[in-house]
C-alpha positions in Angstrom: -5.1 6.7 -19.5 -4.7 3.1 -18.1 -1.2 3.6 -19.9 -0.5 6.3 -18.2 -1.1 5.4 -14.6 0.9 2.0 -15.4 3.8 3.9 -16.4 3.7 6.1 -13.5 3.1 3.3 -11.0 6.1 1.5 -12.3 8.4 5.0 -12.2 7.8 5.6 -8.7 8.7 1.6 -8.0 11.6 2.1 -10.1 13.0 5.6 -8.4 11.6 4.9 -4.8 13.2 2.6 -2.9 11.1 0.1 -0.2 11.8 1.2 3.2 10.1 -0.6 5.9 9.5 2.2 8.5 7.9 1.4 11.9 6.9 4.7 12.6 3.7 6.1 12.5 2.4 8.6 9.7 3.2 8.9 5.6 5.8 11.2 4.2 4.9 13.7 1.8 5.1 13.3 -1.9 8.2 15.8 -1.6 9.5 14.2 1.6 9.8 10.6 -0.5 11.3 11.6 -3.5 13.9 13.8 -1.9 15.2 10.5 -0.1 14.3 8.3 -3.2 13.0 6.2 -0.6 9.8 5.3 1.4 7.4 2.6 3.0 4.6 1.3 1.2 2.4 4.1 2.6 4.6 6.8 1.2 4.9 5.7 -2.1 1.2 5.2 -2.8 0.7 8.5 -1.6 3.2 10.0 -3.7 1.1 8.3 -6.7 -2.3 9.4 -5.6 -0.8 13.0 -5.5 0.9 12.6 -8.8 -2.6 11.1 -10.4 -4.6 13.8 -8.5 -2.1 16.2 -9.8 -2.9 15.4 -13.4 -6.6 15.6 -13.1 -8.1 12.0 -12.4 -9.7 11.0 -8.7 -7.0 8.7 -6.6 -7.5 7.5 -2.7 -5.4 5.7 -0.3 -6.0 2.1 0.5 -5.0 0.6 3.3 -5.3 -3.4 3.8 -3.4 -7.0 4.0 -1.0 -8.2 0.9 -1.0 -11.8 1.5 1.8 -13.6 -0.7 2.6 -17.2 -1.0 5.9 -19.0 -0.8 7.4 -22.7 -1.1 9.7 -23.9 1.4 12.4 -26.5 0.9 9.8 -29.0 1.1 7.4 -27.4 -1.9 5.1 -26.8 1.1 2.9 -23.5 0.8 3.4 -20.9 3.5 0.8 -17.9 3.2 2.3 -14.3 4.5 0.4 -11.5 5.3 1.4 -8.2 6.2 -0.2 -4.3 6.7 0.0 -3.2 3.2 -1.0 0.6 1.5 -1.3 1.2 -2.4 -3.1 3.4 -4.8 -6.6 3.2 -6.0 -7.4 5.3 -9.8 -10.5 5.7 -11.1 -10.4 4.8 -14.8 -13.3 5.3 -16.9 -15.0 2.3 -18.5 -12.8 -0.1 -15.2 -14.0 1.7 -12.4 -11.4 1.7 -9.3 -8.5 0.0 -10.5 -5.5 -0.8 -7.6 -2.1 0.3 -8.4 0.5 -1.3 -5.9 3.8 1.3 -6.1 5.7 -1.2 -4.5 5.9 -3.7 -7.2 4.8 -1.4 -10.1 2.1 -3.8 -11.0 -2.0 -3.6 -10.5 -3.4 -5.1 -7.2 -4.1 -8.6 -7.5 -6.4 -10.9 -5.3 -3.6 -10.9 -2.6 -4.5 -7.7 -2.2 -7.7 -7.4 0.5 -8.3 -3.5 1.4 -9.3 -2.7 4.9 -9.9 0.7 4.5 -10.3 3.2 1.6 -10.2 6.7 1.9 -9.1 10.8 0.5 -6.3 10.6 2.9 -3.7 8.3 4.8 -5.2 9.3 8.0 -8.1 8.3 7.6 -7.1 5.0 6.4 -5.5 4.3 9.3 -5.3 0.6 10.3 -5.0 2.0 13.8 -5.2 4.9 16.0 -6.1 6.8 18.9 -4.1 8.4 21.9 -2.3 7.6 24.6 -2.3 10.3 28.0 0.7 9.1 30.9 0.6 5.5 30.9 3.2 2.2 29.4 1.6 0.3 26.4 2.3 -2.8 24.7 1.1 -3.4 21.7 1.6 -7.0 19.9 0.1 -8.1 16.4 0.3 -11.7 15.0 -1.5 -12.8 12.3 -2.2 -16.1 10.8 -3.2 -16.9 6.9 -4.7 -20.2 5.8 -6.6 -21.2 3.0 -10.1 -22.3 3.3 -10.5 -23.9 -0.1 -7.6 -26.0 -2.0 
């Protein structure tokens, strides 16, 4: 079964191209593969559908995917940015983390915010807005605690 879900995690990362999309909300599984393309949200949503689909219990995670990187100087520079992948339950592993992405399992760059049956209610953010101008700014800062 772990096989399986491997397989089909690196298929979709394979046939569905990365698309960083600003706007809010997650495609449907049809939606992504007719444009062969999606945001990270769209293609782990495609996959819980496809594992769902074949009988086993999938949710949608959304969280942080912080990366590392050298610079020019070999100094480290931690990333981290909104992130969505697949969660599958596999028996004898428990939850395991599938990230569509990169077609690999979720590592310890991987820090879930919220888990849940549905996108929308893994939703980083939300609410309404009646008549009125918004600005909305994010920044976010990673540094390691421990060397």
């Amino acid at each position: 079964m772990l096989g399986d879900m491997m397989a089909i995690n690196r298929g979709i990362a394979r046939q569905v191209s990365y698309q960083r999309r600003l706007e809010p909300g997650v495609w449907s599984p049809e939606e992504t593969l007719r444009n062969g393309a999606g945001s990270c949200r769209d293609s782990a949503w495609l996959f819980v559908n496809m594992a769902r689909y074949l009988g086993h219990a999938a949710r949608f995670v959304s969280g942080y995917l912080i990366q590392s990187a050298l610079t020019a100087d070999t100094e480290e520079v931690l990333t981290g940015e909104l992130h969505a992948w697949a969660q599958i339950f596999i028996p004898e592993r428990g939850w395991l983390g599938f990230d569509t992405t990169s077609g690999l399992l979720t590592g310890e760059g991987h820090i879930p915010l919220a888990v849940a049956a549905r996108p929308e209610n893994a939703a980083p953010v939300s609410g309404l807005l009646d008549r009125c101008n918004a600005t909305f700014n994010v920044s976010m800062k990673v540094e390691r605690l421990f060397t």
